[in-house]
TIVEX-298447 format. One record per residue: residue in one letter; x, y, z of N, C-alpha, C in turn. Coordinates in steps of 0.1 Angstrom, whole numbers, padded with zeros to 4 digits, always signed. Atoms other than C-alpha are relative to their C-alpha. Example, Ala and Ser with C-alpha at 12.3 -4.5 7.8 and 13.67 -1.06 7.14 Angstrom:
2
A+0009-0012+0000+0123-0045+0078+0009+0012+0000 S-0009-0011+0000+0137-0011+0071-0008+0011+0008 
This chain:
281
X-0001+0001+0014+0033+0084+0243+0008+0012-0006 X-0002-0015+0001+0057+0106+0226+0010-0008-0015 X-0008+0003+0013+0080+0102+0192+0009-0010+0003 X-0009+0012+0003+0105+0076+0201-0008-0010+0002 X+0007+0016+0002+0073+0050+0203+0000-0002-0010 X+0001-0003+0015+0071+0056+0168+0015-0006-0010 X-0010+0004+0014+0090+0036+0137-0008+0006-0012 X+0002-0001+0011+0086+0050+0105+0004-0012-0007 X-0007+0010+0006+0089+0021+0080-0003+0004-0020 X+0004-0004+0014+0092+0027+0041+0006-0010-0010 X+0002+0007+0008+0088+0001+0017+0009+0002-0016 X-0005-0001+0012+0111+0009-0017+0001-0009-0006 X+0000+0009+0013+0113-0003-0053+0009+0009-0014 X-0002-0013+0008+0135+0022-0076-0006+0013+0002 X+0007-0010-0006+0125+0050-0053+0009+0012-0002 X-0008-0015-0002+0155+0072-0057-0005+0016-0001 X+0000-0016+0004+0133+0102-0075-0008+0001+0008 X+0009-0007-0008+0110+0107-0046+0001-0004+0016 X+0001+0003-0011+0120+0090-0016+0010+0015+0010 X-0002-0015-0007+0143+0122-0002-0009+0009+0005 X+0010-0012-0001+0117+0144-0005-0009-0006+0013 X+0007+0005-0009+0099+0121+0016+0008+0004+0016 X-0008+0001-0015+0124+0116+0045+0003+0013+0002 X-0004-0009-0003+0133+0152+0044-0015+0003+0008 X+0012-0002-0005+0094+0159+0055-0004-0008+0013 X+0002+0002-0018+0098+0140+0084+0010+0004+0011 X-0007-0009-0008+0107+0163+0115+0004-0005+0013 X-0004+0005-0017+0107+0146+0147-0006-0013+0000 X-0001+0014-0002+0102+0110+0142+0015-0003-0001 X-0013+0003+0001+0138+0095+0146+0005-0015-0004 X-0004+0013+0004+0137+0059+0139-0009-0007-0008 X+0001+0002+0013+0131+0050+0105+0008-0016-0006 X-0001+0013+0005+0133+0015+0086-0002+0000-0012 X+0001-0001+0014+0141+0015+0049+0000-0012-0007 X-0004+0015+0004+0133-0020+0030-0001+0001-0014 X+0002+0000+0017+0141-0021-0005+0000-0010-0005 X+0006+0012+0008+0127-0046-0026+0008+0000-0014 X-0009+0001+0011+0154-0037-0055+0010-0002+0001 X-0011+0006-0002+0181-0046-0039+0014+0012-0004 X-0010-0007+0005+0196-0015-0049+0015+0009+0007 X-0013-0002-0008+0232-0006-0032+0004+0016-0004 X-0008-0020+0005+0235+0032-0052-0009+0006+0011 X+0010-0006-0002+0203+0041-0034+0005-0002+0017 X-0002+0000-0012+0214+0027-0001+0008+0005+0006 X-0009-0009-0005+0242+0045-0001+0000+0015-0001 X+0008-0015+0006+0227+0077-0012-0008+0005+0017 X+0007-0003-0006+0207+0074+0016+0005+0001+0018 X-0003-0003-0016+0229+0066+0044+0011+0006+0001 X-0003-0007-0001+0253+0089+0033-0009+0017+0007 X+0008-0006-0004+0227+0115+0040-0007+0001+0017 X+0008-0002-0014+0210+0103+0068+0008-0015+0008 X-0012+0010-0007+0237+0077+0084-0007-0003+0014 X+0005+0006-0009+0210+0070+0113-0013-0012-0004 X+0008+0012+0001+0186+0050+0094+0004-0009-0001 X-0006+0012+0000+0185+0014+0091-0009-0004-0014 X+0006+0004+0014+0183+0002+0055+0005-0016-0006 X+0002+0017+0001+0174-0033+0047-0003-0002-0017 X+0000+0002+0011+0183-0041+0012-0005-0020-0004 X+0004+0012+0005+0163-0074-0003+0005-0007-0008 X-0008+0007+0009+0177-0099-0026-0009-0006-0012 X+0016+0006+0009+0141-0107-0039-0008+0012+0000 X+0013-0009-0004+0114-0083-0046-0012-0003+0007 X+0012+0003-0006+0086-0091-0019-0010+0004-0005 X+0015-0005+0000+0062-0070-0028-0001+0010+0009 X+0004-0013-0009+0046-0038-0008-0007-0007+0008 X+0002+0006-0015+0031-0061+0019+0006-0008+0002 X-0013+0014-0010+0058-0090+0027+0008+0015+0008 X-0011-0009-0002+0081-0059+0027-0003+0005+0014 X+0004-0006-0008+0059-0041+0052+0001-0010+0013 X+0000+0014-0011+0055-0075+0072+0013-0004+0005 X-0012-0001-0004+0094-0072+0074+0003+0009+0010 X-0002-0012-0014+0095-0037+0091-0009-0006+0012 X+0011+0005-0011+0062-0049+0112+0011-0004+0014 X-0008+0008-0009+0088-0073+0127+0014+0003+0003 X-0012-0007-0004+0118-0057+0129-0002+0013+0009 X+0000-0012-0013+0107-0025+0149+0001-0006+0012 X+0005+0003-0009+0108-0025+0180-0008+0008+0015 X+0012-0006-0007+0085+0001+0191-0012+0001+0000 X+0011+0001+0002+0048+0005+0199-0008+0000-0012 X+0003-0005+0019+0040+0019+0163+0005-0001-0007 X-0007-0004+0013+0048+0020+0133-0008+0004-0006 X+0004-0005+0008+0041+0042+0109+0001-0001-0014 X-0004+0004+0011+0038+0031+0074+0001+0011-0010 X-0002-0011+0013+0047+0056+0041+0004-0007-0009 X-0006+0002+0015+0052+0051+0006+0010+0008+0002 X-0013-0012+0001+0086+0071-0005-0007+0008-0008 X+0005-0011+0011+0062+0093-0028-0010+0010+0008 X+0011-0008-0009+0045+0107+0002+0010+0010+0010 X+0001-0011-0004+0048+0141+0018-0004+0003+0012 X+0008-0004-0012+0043+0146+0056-0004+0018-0001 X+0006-0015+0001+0027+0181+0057+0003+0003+0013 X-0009-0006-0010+0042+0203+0087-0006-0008+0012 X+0003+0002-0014+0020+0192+0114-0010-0011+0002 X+0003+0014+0000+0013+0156+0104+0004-0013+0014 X-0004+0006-0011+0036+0139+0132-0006+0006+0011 X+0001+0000-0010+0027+0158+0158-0017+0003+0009 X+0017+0004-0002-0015+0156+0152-0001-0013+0006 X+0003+0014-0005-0011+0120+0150+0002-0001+0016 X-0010+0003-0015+0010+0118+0183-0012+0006+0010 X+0008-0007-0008-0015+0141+0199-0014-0011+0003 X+0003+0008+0004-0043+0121+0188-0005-0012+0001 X-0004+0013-0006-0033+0090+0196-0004-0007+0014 X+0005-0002-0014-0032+0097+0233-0019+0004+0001 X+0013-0002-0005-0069+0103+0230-0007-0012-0002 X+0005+0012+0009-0078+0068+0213+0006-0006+0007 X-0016+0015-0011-0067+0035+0234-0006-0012-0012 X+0003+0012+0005-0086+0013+0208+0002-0006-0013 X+0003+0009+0013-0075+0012+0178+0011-0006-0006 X-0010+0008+0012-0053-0007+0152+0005+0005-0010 X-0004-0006+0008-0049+0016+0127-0007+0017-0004 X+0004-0013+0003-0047+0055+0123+0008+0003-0010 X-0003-0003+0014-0041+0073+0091+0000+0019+0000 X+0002-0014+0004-0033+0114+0084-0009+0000-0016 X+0013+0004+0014-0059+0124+0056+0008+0006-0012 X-0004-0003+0017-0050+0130+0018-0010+0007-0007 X+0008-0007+0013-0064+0153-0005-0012-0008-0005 X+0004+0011+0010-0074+0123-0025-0013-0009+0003 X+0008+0005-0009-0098+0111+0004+0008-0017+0002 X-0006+0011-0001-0075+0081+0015-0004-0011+0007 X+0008+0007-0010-0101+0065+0033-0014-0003-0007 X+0009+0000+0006-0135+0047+0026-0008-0011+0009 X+0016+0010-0007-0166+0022+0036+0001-0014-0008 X+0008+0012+0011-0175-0012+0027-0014-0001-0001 X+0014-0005+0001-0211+0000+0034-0001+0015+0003 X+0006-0017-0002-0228+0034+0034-0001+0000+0011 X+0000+0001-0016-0220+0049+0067-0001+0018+0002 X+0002-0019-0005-0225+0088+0086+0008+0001+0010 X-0014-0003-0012-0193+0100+0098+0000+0016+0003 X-0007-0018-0004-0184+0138+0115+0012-0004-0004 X-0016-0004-0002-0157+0145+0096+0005+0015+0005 X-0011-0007-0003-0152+0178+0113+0006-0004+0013 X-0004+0005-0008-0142+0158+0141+0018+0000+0000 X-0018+0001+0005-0100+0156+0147+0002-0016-0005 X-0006+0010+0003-0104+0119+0142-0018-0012-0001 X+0007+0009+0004-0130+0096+0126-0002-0011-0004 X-0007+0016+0004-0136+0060+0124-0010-0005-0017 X-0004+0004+0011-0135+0044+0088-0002-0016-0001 X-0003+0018+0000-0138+0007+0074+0011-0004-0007 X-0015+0006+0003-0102+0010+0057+0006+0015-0005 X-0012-0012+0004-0072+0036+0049+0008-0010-0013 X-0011-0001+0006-0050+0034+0022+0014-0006-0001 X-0011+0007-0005-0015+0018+0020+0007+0011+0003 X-0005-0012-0001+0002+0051+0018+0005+0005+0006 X-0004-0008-0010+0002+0060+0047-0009-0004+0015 X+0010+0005-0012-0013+0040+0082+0012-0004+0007 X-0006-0003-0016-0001+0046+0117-0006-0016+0007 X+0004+0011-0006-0002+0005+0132+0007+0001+0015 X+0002+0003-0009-0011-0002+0168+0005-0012+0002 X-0006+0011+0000+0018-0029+0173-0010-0014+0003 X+0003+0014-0010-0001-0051+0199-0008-0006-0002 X+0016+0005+0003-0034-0051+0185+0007-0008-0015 X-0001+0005+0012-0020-0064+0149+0012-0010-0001 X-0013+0010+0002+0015-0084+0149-0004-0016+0007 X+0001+0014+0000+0012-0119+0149-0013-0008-0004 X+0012+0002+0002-0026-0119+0142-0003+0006-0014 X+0003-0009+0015-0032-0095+0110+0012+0006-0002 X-0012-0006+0011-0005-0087+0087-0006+0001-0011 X+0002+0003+0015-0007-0084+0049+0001-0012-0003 X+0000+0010+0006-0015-0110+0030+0018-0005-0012 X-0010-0003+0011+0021-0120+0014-0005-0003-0012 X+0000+0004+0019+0009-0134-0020-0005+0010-0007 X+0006-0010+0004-0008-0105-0027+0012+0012-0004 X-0017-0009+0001+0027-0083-0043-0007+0012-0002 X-0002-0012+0004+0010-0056-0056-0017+0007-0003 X+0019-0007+0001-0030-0034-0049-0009-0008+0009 X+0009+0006-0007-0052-0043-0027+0004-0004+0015 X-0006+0008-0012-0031-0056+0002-0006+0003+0013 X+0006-0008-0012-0041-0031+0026-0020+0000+0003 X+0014-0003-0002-0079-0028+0017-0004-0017+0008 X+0001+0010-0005-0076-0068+0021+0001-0003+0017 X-0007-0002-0015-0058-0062+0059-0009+0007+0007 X+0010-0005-0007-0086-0038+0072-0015-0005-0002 X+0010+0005+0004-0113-0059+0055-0003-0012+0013 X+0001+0007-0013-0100-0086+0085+0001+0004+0011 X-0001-0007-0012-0096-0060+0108-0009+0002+0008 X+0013-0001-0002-0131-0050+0106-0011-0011+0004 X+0011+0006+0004-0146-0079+0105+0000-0011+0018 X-0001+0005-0016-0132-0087+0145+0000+0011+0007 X+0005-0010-0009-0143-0054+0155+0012+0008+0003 X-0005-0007-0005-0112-0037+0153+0003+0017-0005 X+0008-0008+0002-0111-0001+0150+0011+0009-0012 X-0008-0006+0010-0096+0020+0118-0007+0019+0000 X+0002-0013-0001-0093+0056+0124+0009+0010-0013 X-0003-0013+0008-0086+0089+0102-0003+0012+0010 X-0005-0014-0008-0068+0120+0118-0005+0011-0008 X+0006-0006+0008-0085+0145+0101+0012+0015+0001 X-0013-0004-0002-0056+0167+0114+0009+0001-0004 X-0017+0004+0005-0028+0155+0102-0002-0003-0011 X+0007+0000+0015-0025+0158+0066+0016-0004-0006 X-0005+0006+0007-0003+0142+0042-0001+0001-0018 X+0001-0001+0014+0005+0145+0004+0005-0013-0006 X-0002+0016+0007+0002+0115-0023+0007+0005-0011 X-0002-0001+0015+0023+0119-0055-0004-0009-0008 X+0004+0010+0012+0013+0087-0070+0007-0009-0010 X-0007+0000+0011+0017+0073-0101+0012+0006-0007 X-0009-0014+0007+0031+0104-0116+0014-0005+0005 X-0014+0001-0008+0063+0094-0094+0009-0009-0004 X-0004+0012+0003+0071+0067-0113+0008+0001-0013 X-0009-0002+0018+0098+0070-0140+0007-0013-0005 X-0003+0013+0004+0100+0035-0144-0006-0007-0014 X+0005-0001+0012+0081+0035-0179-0009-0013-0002 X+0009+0010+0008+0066+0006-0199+0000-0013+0005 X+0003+0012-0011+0076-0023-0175-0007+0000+0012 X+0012-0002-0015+0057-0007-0146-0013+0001-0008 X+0010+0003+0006+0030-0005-0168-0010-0013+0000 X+0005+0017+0004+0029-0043-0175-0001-0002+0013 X+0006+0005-0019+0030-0052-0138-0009+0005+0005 X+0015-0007+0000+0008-0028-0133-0016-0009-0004 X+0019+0007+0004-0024-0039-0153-0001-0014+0004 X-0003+0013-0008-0010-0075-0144-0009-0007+0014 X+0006-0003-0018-0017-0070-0104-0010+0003-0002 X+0015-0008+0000-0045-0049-0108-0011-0010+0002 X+0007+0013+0000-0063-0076-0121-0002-0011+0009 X+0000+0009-0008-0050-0103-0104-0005+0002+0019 X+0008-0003-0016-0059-0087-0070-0016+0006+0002 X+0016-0002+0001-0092-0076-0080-0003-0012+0004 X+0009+0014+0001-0103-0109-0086+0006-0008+0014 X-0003+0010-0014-0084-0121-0053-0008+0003+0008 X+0009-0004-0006-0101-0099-0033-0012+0003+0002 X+0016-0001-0004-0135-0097-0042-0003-0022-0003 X-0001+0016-0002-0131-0142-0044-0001-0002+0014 X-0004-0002-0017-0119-0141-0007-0010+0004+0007 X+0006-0006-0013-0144-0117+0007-0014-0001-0007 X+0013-0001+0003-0175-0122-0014-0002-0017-0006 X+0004+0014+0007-0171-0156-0033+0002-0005-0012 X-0004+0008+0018-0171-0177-0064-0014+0008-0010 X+0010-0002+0006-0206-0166-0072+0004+0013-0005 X-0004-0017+0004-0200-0131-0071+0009+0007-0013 X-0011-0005+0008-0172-0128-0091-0001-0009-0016 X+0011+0006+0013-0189-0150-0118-0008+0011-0007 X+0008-0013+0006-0213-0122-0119+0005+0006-0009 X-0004-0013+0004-0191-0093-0119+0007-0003-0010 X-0010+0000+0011-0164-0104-0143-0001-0007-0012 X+0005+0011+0009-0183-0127-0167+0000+0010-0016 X+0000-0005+0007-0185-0095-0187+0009+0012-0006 X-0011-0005+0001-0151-0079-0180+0007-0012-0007 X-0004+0007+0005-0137-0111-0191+0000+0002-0014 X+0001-0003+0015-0153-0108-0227+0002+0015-0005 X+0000-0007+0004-0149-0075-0227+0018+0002-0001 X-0016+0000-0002-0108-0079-0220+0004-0011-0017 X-0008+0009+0010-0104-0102-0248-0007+0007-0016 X+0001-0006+0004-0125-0081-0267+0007+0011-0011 X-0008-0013+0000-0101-0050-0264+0015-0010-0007 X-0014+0010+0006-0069-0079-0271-0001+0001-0016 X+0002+0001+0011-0085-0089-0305-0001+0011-0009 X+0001-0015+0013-0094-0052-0318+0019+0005-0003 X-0014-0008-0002-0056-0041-0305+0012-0013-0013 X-0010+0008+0010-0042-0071-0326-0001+0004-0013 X+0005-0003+0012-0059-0064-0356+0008+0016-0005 X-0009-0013+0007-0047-0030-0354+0013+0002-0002 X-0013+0000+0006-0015-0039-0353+0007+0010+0015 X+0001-0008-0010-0013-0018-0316+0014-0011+0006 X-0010+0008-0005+0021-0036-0301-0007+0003+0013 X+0000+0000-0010+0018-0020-0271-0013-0004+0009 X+0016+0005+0003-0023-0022-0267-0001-0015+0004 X+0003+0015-0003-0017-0059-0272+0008-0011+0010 X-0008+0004-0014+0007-0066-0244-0008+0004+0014 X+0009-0005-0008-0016-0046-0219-0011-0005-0003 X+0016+0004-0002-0049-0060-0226+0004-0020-0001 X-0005+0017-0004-0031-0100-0225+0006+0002+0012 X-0002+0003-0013-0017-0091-0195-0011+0001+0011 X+0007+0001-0003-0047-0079-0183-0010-0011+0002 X+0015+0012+0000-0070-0111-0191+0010-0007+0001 X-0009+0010-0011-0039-0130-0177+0000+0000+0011 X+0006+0000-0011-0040-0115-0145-0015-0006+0009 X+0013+0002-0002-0077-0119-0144-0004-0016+0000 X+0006+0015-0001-0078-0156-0153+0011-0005+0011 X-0004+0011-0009-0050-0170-0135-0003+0003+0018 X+0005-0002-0013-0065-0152-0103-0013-0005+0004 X+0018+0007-0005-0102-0165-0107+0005-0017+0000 X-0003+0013-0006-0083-0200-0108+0007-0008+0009 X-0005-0001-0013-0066-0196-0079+0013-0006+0000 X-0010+0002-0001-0031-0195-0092+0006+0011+0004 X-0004-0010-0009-0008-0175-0072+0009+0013-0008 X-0004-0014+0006+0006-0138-0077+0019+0001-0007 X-0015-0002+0007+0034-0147-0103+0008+0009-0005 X-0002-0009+0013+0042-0118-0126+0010+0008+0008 X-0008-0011-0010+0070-0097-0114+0011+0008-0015 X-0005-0011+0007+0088-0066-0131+0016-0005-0005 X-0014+0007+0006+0120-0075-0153+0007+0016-0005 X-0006-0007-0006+0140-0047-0143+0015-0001-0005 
């Protein structure tokens, strides 16, 4: 096991103000997979002016943050890949924890460097050693997970309909549920910029609250039920339409675009119409 098993694959969307920063922070991985979902030709030339050994796969459509990923998945062709947002930060001695690491683990499907932010979590109350170098987990983050080719391709991928939150929690939700094993490097550490990174303004917004919604309700439909989600949203529902009618009244433009997109996503996901809404760019 040593760095050329290893693909980096990185998912873009109007990434130009943070994706550098990213690729500059990776020191000894060498084969890198760039898929942009904007289709954008300044950015791919930006980039392979610079780094004229990656391979950058410009889309014609926006997939989404898991088709996209389901694209590198299958285009590597090494044992790993390693997944990154472009707004993420390897921290000096992130590649060569994981790699270490790795070799000590033969079982699992997915390992993850840890984030500040705690990029890891439970679907039930569980007692983990985290001062251990590497602890198992019931899901990581999209941000940033190290995939175990052999154990996931052709069997668990992302869900494509699902464009935008949740994709990944959804993907270890089936991982877990066949026993397979999701680790955190406690080692290897990693920075998230986030949101913040986003200079895409008031249309990322709307897609935003859009998704949100609509993958809430996919995800807890999927893995818990009809009943459940009767429950839980019977009172987010009235409270979304709520927030609409005060925001109209006041005359709130923006307010009332955000709180209809919101209880749009929310309904047309509990009636099990598919993840339409996409960013008008």
């Amino acid at each position: 096991m040593n760095y050329n098993d290893v693909t980096i694959g990185i998912v873009t969307f109007k990434s130009e103000k943070v994706i550098f920063n990213c690729l500059k922070s990776i020191k000894n991985i060498k084969k890198i997979i760039i898929f942009d979902n904007s289709n954008d030709h300044k950015l791919k030339n930006l980039v392979r002016k610079k780094y004229p050994k990656i391979k950058f796969i410009t889309s014609k459509k926006n997939l989404g943050f898991g088709e996209g990923n389901n694209k590198i998945l299958k285009l590597s062709k090494t044992k790993y890949v390693f997944i990154l947002s472009p707004d993420t930060i390897l921290k000096k001695n992130c590649e060569n924890e994981l790699i270490k690491n790795i070799k000590k683990i033969n079982d699992f499907s997915v390992i993850a460097p840890l984030a500040k932010e705690n990029n890891y979590g439970f679907f039930e109350k569980k007692k983990t050693n985290k001062r251990k170098n590497f602890f198992e987990v019931d899901y990581v983050k999209g941000f940033a997970m190290l995939f175990n080719k052999k154990k996931i391709i052709n069997k668990f991928i992302f869900y494509k309909n699902i464009f935008l939150y949740l994709e990944e929690i959804d993907l270890c939700r089936r991982l877990k549920k066949f026993n397979h094993k999701i680790y955190i490097c406690s080692k290897a550490n990693i920075i998230h910029i986030g949101a913040k990174s986003s200079n895409l303004g008031f249309e990322y917004e709307k897609c935003r609250n859009w998704h949100w919604m609509w993958s809430k309700v996919y995800f807890d439909k999927k893995h818990y039920g009809y009943f459940y989600i009767l429950n839980k949203y019977f009172f987010h529902l009235f409270g979304n339409v709520l927030k609409l009618f005060i925001s109209i009244l006041l005359l709130k433009k923006k307010k009332i675009i955000i709180n209809y997109l919101r209880l749009s996503g929310l309904l047309n996901s509990f009636f099990g119409r598919k993840s339409w809404y996409r960013p008008n760019f």
